[in-house]
PyMOL commands that place a pseudoatom at each C-alpha (Angstrom):
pseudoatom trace, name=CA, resn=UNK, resi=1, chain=A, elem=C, hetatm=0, pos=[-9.932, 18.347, 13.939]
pseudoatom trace, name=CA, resn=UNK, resi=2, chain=A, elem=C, hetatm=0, pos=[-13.052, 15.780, 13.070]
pseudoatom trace, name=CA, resn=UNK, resi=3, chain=A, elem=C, hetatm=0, pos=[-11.493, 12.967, 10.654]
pseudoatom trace, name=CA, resn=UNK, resi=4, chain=A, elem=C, hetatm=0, pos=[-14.049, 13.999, 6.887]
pseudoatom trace, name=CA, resn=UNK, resi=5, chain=A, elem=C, hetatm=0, pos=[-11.837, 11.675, 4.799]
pseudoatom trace, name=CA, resn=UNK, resi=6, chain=A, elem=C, hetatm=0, pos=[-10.093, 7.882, 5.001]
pseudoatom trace, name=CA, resn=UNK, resi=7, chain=A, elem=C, hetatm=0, pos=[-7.225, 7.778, 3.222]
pseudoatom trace, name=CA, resn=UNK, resi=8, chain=A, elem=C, hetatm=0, pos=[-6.281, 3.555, 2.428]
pseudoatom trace, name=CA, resn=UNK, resi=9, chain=A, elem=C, hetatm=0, pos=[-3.179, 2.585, 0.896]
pseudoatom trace, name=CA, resn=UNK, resi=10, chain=A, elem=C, hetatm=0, pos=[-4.075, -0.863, -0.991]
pseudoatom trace, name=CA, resn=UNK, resi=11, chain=A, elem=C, hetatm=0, pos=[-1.651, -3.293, -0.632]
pseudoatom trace, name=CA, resn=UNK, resi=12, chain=A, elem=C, hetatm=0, pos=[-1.062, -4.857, 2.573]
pseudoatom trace, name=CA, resn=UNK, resi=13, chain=A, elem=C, hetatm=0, pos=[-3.980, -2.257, 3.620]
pseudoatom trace, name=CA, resn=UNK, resi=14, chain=A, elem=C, hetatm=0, pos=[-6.725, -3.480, 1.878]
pseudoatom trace, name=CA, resn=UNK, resi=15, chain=A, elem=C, hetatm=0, pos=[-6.003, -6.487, 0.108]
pseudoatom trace, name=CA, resn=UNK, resi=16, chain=A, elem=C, hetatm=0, pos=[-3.357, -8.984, 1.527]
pseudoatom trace, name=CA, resn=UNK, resi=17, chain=A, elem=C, hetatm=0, pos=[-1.091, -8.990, -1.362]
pseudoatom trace, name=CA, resn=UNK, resi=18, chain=A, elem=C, hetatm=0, pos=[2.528, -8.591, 0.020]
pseudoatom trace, name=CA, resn=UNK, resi=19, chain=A, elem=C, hetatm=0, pos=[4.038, -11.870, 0.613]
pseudoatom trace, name=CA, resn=UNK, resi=20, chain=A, elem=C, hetatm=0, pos=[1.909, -12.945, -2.718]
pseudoatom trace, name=CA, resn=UNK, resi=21, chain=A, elem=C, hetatm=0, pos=[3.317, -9.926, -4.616]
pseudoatom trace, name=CA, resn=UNK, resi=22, chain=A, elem=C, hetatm=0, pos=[6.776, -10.473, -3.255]
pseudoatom trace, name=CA, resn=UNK, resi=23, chain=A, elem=C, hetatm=0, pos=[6.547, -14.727, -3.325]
pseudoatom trace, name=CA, resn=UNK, resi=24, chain=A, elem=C, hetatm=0, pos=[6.545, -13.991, -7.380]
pseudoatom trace, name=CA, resn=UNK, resi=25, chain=A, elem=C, hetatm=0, pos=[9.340, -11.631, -7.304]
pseudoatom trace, name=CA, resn=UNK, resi=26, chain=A, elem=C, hetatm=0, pos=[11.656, -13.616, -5.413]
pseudoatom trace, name=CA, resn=UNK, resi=27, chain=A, elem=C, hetatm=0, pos=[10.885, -16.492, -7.634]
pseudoatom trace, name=CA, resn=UNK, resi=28, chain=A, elem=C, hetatm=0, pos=[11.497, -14.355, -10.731]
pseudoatom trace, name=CA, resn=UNK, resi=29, chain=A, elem=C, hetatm=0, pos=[14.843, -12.750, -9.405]
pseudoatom trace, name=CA, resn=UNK, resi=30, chain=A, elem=C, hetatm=0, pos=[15.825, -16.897, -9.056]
pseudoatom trace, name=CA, resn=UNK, resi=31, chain=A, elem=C, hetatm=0, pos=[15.794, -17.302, -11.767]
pseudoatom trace, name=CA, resn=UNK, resi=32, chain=A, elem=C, hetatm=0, pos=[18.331, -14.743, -12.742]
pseudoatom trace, name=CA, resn=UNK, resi=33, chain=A, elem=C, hetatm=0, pos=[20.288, -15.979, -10.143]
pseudoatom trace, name=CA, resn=UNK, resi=34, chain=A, elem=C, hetatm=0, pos=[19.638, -13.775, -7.107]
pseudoatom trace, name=CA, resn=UNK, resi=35, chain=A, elem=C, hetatm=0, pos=[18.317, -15.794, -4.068]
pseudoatom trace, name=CA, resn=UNK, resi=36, chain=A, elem=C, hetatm=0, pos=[16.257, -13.617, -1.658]
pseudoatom trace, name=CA, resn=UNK, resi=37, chain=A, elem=C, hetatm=0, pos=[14.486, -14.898, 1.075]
pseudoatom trace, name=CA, resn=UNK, resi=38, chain=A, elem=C, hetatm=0, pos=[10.427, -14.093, 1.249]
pseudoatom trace, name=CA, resn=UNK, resi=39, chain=A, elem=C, hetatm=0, pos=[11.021, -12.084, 4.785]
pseudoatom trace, name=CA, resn=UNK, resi=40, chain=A, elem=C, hetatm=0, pos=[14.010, -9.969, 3.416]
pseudoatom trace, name=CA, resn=UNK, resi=41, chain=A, elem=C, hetatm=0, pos=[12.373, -9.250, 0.288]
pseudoatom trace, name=CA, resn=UNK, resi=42, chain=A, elem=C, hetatm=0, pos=[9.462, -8.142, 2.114]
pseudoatom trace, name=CA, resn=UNK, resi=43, chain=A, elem=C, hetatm=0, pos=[11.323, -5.305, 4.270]
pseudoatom trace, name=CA, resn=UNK, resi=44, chain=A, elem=C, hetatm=0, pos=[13.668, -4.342, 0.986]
pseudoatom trace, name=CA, resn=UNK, resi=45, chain=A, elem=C, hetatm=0, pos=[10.344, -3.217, -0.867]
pseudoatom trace, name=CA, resn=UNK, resi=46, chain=A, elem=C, hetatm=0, pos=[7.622, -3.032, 1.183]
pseudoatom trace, name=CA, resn=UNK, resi=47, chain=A, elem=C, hetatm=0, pos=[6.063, 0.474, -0.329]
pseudoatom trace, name=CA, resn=UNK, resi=48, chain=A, elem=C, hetatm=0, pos=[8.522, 1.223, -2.792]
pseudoatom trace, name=CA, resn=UNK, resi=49, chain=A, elem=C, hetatm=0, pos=[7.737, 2.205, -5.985]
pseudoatom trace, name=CA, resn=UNK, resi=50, chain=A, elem=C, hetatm=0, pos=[9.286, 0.003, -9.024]
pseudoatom trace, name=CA, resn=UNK, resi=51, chain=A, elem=C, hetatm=0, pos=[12.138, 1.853, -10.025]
pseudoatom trace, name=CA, resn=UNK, resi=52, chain=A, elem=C, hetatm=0, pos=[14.113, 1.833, -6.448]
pseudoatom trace, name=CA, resn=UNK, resi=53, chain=A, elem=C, hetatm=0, pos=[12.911, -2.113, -6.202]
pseudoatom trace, name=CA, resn=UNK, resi=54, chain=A, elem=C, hetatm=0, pos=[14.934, -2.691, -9.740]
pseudoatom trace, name=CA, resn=UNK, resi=55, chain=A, elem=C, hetatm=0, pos=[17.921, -0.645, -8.542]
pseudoatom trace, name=CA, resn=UNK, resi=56, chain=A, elem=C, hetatm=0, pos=[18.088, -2.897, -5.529]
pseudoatom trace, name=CA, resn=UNK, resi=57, chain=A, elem=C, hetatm=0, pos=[17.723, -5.963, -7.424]
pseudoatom trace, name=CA, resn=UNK, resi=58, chain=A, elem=C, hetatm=0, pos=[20.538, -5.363, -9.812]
pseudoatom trace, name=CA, resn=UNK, resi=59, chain=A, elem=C, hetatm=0, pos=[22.803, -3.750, -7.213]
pseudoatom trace, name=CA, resn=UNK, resi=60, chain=A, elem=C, hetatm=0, pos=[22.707, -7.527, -5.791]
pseudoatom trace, name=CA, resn=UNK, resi=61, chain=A, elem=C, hetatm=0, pos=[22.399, -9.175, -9.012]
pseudoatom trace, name=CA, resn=UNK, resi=62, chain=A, elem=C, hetatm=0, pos=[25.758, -7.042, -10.350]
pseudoatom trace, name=CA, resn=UNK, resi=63, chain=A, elem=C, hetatm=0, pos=[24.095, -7.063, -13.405]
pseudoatom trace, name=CA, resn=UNK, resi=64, chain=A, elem=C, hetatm=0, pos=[21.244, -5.126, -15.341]
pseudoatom trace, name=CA, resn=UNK, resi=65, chain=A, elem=C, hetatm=0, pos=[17.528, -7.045, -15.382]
pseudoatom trace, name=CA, resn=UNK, resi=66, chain=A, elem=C, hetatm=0, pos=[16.316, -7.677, -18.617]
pseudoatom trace, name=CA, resn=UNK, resi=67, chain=A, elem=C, hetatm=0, pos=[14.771, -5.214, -20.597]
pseudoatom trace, name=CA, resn=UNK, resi=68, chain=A, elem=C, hetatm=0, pos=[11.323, -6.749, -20.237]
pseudoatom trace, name=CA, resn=UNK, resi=69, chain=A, elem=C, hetatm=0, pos=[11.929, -7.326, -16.268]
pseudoatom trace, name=CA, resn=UNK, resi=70, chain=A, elem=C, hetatm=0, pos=[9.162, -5.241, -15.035]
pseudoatom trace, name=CA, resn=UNK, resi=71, chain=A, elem=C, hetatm=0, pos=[6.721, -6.208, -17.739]
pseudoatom trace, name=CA, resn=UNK, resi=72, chain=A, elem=C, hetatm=0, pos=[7.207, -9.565, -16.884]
pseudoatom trace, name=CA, resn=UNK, resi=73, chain=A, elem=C, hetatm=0, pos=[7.265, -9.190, -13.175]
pseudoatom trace, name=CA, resn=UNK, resi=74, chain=A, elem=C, hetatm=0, pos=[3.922, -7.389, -13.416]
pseudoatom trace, name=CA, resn=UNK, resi=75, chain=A, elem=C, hetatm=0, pos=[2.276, -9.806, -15.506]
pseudoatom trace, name=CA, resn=UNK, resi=76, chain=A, elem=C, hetatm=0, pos=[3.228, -13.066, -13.295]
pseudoatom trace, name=CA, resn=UNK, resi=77, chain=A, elem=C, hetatm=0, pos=[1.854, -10.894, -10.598]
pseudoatom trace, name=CA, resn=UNK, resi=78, chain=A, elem=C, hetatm=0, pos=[-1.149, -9.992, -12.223]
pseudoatom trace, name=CA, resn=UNK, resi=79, chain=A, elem=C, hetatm=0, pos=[-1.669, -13.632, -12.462]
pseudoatom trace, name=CA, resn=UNK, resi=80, chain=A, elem=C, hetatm=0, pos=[-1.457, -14.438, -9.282]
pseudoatom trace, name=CA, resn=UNK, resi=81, chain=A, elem=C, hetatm=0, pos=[-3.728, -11.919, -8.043]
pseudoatom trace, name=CA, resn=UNK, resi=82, chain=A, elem=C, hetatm=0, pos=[-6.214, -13.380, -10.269]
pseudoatom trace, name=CA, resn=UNK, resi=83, chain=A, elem=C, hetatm=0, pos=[-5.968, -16.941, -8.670]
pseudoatom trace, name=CA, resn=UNK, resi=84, chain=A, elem=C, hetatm=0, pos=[-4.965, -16.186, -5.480]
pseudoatom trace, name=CA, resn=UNK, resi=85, chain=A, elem=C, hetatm=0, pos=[-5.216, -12.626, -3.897]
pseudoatom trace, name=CA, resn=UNK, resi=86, chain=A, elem=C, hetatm=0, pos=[-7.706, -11.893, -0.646]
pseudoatom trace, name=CA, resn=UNK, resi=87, chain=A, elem=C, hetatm=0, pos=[-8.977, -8.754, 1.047]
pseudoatom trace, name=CA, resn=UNK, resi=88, chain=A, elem=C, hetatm=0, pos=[-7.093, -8.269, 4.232]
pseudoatom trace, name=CA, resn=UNK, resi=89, chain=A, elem=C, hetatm=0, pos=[-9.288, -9.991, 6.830]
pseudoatom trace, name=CA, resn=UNK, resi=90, chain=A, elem=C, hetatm=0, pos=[-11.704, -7.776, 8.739]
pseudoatom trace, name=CA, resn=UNK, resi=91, chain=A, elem=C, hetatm=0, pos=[-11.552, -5.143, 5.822]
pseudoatom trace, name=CA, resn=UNK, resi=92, chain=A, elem=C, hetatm=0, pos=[-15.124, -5.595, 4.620]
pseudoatom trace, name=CA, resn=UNK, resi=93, chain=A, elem=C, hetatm=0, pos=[-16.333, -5.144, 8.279]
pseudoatom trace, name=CA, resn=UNK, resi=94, chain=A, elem=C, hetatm=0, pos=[-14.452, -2.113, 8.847]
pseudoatom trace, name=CA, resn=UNK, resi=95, chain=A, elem=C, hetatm=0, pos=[-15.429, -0.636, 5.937]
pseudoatom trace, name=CA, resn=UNK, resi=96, chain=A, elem=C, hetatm=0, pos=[-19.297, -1.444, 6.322]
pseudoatom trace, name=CA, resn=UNK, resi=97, chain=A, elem=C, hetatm=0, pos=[-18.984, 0.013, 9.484]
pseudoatom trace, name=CA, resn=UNK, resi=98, chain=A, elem=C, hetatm=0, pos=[-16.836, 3.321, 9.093]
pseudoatom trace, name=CA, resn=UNK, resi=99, chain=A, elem=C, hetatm=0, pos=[-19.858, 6.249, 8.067]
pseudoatom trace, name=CA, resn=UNK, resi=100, chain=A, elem=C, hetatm=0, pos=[-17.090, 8.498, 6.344]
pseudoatom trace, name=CA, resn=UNK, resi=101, chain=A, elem=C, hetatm=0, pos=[-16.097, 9.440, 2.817]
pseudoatom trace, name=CA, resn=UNK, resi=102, chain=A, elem=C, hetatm=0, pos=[-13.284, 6.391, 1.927]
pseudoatom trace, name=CA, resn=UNK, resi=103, chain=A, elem=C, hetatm=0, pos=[-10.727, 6.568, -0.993]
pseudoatom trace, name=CA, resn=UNK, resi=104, chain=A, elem=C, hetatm=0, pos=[-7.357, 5.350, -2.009]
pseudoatom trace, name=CA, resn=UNK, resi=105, chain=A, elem=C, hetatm=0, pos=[-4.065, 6.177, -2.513]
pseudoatom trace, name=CA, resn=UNK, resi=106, chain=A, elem=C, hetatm=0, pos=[-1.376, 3.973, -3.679]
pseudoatom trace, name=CA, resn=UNK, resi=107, chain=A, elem=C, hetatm=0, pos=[2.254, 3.980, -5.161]
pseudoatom trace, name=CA, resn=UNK, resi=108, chain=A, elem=C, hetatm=0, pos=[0.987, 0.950, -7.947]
pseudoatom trace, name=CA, resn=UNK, resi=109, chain=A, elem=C, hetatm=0, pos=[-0.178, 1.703, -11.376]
pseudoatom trace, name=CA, resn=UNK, resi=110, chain=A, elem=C, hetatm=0, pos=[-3.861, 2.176, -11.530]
pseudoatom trace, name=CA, resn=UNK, resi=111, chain=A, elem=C, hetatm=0, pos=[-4.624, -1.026, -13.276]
pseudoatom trace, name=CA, resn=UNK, resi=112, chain=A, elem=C, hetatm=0, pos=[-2.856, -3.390, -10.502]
pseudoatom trace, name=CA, resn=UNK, resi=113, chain=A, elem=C, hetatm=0, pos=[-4.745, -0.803, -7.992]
pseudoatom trace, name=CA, resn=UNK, resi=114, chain=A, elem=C, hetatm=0, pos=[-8.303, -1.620, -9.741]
pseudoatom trace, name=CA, resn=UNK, resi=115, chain=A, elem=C, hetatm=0, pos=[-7.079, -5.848, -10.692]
pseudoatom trace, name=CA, resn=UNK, resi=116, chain=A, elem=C, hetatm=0, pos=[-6.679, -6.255, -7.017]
pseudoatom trace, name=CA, resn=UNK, resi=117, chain=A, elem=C, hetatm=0, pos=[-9.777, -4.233, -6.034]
pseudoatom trace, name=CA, resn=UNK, resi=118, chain=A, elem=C, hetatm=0, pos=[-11.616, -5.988, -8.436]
pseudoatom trace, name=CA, resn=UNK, resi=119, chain=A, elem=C, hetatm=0, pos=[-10.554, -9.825, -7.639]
pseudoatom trace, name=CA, resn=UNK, resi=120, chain=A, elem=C, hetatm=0, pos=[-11.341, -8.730, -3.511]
pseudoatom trace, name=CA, resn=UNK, resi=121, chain=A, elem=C, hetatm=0, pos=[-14.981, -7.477, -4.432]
pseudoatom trace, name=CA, resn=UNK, resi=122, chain=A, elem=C, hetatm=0, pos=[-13.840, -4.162, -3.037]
pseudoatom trace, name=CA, resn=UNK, resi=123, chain=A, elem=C, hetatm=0, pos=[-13.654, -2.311, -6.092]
pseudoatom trace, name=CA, resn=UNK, resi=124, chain=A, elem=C, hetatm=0, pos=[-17.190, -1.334, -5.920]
pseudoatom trace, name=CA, resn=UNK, resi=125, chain=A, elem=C, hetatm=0, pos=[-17.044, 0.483, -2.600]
pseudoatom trace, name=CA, resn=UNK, resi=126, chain=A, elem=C, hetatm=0, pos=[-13.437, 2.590, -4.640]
pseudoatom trace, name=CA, resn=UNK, resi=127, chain=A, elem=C, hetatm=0, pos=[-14.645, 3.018, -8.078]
pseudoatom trace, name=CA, resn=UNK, resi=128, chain=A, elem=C, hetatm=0, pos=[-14.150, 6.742, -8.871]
pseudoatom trace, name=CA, resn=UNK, resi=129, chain=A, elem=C, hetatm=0, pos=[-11.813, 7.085, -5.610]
pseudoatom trace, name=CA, resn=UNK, resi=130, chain=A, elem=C, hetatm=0, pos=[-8.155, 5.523, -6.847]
pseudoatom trace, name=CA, resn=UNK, resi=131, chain=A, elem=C, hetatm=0, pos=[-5.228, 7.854, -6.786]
pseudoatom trace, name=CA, resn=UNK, resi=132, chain=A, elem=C, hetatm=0, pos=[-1.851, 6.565, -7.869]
pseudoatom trace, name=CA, resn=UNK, resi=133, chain=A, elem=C, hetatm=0, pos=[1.393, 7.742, -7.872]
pseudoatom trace, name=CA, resn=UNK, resi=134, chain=A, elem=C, hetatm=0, pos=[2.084, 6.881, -11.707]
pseudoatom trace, name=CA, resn=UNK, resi=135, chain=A, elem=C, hetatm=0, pos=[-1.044, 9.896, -12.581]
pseudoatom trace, name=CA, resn=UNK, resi=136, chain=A, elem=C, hetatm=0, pos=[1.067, 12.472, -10.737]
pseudoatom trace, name=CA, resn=UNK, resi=137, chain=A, elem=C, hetatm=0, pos=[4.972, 11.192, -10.958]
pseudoatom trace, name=CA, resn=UNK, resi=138, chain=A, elem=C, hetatm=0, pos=[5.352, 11.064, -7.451]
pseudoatom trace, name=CA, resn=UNK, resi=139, chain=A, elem=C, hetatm=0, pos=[5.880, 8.467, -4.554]
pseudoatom trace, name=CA, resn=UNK, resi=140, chain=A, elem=C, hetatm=0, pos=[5.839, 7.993, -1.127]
pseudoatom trace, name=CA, resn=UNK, resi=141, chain=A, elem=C, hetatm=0, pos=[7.678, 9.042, 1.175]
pseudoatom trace, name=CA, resn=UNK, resi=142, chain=A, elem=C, hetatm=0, pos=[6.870, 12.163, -0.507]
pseudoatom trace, name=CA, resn=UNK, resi=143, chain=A, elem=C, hetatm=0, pos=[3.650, 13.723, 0.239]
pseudoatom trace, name=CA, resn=UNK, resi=144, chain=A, elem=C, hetatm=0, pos=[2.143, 14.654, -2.713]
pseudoatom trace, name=CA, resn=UNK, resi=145, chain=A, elem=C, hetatm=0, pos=[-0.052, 11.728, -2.924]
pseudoatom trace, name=CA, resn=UNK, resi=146, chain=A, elem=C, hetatm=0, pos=[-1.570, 12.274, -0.152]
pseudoatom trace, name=CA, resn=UNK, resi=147, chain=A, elem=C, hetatm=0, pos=[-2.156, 15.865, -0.838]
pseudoatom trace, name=CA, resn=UNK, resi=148, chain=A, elem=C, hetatm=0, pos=[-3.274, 15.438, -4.414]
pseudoatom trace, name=CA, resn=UNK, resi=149, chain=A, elem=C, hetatm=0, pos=[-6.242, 12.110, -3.187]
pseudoatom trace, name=CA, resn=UNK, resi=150, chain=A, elem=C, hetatm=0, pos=[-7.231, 14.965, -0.777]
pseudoatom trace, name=CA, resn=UNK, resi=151, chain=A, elem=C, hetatm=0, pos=[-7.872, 17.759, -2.664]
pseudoatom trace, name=CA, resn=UNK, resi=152, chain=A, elem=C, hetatm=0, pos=[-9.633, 15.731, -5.390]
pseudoatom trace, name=CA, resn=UNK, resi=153, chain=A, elem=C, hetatm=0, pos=[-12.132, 14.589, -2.809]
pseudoatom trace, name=CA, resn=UNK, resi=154, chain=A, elem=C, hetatm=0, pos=[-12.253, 18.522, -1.745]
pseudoatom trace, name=CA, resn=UNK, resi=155, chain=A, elem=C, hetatm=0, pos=[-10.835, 17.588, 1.863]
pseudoatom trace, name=CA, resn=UNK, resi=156, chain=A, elem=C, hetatm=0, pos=[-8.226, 19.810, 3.386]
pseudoatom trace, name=CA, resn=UNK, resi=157, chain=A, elem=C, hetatm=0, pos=[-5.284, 17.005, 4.109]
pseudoatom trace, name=CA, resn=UNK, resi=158, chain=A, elem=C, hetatm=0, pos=[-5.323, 17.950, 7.378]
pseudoatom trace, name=CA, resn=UNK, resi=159, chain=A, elem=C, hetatm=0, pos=[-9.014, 16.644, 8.169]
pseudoatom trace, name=CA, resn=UNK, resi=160, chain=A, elem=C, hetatm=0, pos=[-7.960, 13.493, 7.002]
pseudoatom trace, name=CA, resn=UNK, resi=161, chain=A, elem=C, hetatm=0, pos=[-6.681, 10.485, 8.314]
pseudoatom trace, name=CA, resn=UNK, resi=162, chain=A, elem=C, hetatm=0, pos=[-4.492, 7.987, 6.457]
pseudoatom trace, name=CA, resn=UNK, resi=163, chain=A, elem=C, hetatm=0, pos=[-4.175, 3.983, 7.047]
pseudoatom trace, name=CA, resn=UNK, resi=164, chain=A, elem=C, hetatm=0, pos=[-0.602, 2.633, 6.207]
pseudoatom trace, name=CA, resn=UNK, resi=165, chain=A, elem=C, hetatm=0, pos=[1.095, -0.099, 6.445]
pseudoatom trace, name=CA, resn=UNK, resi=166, chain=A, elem=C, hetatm=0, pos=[4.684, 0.880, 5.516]
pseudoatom trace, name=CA, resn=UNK, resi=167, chain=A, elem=C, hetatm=0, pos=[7.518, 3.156, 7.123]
pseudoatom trace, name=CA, resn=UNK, resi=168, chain=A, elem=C, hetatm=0, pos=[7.252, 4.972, 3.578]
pseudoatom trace, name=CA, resn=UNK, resi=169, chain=A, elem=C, hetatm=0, pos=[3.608, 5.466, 3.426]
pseudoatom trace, name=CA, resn=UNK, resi=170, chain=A, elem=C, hetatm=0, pos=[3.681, 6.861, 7.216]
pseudoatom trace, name=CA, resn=UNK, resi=171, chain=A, elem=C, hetatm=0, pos=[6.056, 9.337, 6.058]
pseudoatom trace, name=CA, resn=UNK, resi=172, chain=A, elem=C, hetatm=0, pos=[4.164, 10.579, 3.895]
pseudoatom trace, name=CA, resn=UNK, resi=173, chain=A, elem=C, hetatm=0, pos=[1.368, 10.599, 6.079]
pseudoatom trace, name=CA, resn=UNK, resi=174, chain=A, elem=C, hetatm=0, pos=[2.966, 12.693, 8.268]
pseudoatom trace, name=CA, resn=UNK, resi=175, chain=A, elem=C, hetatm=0, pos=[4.368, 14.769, 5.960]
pseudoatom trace, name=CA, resn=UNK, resi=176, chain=A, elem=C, hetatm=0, pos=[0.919, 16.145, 5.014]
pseudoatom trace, name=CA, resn=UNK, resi=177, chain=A, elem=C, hetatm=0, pos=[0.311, 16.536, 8.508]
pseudoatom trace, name=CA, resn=UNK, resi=178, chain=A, elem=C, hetatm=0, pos=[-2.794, 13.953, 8.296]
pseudoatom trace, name=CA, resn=UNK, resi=179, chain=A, elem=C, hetatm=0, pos=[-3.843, 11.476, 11.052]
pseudoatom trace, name=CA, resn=UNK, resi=180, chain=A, elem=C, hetatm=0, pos=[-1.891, 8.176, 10.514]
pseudoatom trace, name=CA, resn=UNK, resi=181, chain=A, elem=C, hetatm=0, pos=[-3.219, 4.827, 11.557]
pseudoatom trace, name=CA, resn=UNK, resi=182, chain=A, elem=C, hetatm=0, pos=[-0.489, 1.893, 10.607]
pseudoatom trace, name=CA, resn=UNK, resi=183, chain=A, elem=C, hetatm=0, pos=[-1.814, -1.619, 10.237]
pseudoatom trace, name=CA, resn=UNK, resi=184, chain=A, elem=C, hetatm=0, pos=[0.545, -4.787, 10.280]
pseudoatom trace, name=CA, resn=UNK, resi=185, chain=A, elem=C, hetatm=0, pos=[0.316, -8.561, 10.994]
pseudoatom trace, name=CA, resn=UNK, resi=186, chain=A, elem=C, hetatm=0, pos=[4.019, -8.326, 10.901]
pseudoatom trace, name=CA, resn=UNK, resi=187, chain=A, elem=C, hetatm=0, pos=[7.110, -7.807, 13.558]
pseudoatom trace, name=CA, resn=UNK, resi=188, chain=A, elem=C, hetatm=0, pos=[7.848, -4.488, 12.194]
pseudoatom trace, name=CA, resn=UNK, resi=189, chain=A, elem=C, hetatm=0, pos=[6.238, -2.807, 15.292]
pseudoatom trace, name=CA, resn=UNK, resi=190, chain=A, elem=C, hetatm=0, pos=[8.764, -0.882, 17.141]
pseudoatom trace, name=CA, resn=UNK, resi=191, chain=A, elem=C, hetatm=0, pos=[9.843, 0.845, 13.986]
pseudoatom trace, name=CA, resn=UNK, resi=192, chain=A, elem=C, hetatm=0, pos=[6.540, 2.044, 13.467]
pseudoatom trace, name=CA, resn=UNK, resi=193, chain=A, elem=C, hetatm=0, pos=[5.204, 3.412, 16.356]
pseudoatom trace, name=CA, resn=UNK, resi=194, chain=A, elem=C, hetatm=0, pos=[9.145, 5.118, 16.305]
pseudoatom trace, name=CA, resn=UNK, resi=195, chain=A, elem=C, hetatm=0, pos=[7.605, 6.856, 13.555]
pseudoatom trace, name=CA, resn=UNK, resi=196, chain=A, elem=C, hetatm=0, pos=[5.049, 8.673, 16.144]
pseudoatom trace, name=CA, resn=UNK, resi=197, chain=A, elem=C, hetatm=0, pos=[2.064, 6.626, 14.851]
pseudoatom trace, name=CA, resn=UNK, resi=198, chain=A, elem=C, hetatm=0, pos=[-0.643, 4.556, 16.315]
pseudoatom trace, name=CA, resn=UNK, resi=199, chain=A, elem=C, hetatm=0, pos=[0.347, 0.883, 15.353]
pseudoatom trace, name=CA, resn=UNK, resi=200, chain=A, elem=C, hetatm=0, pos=[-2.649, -1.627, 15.546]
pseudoatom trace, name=CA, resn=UNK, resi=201, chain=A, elem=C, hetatm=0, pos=[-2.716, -5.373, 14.662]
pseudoatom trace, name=CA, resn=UNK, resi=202, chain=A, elem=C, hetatm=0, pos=[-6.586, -6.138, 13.661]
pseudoatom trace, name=CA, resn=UNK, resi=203, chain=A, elem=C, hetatm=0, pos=[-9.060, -4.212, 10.836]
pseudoatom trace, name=CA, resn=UNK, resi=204, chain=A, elem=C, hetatm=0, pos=[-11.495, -4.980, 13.034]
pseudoatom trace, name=CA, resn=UNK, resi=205, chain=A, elem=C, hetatm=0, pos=[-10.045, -2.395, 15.586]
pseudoatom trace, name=CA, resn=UNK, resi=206, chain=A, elem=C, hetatm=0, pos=[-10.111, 0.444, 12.578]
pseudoatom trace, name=CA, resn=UNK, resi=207, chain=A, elem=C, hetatm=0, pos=[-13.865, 1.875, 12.829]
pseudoatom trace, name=CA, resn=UNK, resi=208, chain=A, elem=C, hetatm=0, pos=[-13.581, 2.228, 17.053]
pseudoatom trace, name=CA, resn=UNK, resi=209, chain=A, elem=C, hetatm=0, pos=[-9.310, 3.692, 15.958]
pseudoatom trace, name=CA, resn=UNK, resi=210, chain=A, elem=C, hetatm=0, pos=[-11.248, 6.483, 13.726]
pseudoatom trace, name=CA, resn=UNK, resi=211, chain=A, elem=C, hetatm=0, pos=[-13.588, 7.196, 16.293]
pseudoatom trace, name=CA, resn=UNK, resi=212, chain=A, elem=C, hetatm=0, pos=[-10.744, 7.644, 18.856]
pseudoatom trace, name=CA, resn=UNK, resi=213, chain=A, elem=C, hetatm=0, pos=[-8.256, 9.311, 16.826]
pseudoatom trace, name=CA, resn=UNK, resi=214, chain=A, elem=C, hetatm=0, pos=[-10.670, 11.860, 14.961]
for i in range(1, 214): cmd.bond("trace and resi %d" % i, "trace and resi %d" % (i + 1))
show_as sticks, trace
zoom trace
């Protein structure tokens, strides 16, 4: 079946924000006296929505977070999206070349979807497409996402194809029973492509990918 809709997770996807994100949560969780390396934290919540990356955290800590933990933590991340965040590189070339209806789909609230659309300059090409998990109460790996972005763009899921970068967001990928393309700069190859998705390395690859896989 021909490929009518891109479905992009944002971060890590489209904008290069998960050692940034994650650089400000390790240094916050320091300073309650959890040391986490930047790689570890990385694989712990790459995807994840907030709630299961605050168990975590206080499962090591042995201890609750502070009330205003996540308030905090989003803030100092806001921040540093401001000053520092970029588009993934290649992004802006794929997407000026891919001649198909684009949206997104992410497990972040909608404003930290639109602040790190905004500070990329991609927010234009979005605007009116942005589907989060927090509208509909539910996260990857469960599927509804997916299913939800797709019928508000009146696409069956099925003639869609999503691009991933995380073992949860392929699940749910192929729990709708979409295309999945994963993208990663990182070693997490082999359990990826176990998943039974196409792994590639470059966004420059991603308009020939969609050509192939539709």
């Amino acid at each position: 079946m021909q490929t009518e809709l891109v479905i992009f997770d944002c971060d890590g996807v489209l904008v290069d924000s998960e050692t940034l994100s994650n650089c400000v949560l390790v240094e916050f969780v320091a300073e309650l006296g959890l040391a986490l390396e930047l790689e570890e934290a990385i694989l712990l919540f790459k995807g994840c929505k907030m709630a299961d990356c605050v168990a975590v955290i206080e499962q090591r800590l042995g201890k609750t977070v502070p009330q205003d933990f996540v308030t905090q933590l989003r803030a100092r991340t806001a921040k540093a999206f401001e000053h520092e965040l970029r588009p993934v590189d290649g992004i802006q070339t794929a997407l000026d070349k891919i001649n198909l209806p684009i949206c997104v789909a992410s497990s972040g609230p909608l404003e930290k979807i639109k602040l790190a659309l905004r500070v990329t300059n991609l927010l234009p090409r979005f605007e009116g497409r942005i589907f989060s998990s927090y509208e509909i109460g539910s996260w990857k790996p469960a599927p509804d996402l997916f299913l939800h972005a797709a019928k508000n763009m009146g696409v069956q899921a099925t003639s869609c194809t999503v691009v991933e970068d995380s073992v949860l967001g392929v699940r749910a990928g192929l729990a709708t029973d979409t295309k999945v393309l994963c993208y990663t700069d990182r070693g997490e190859t082999t359990q990826l492509e176990a998943s039974g998705v196409y792994v590639f390395h470059s966004m420059y690859q991603l308009p020939f990918l969609l050509s192939q896989h539709s």
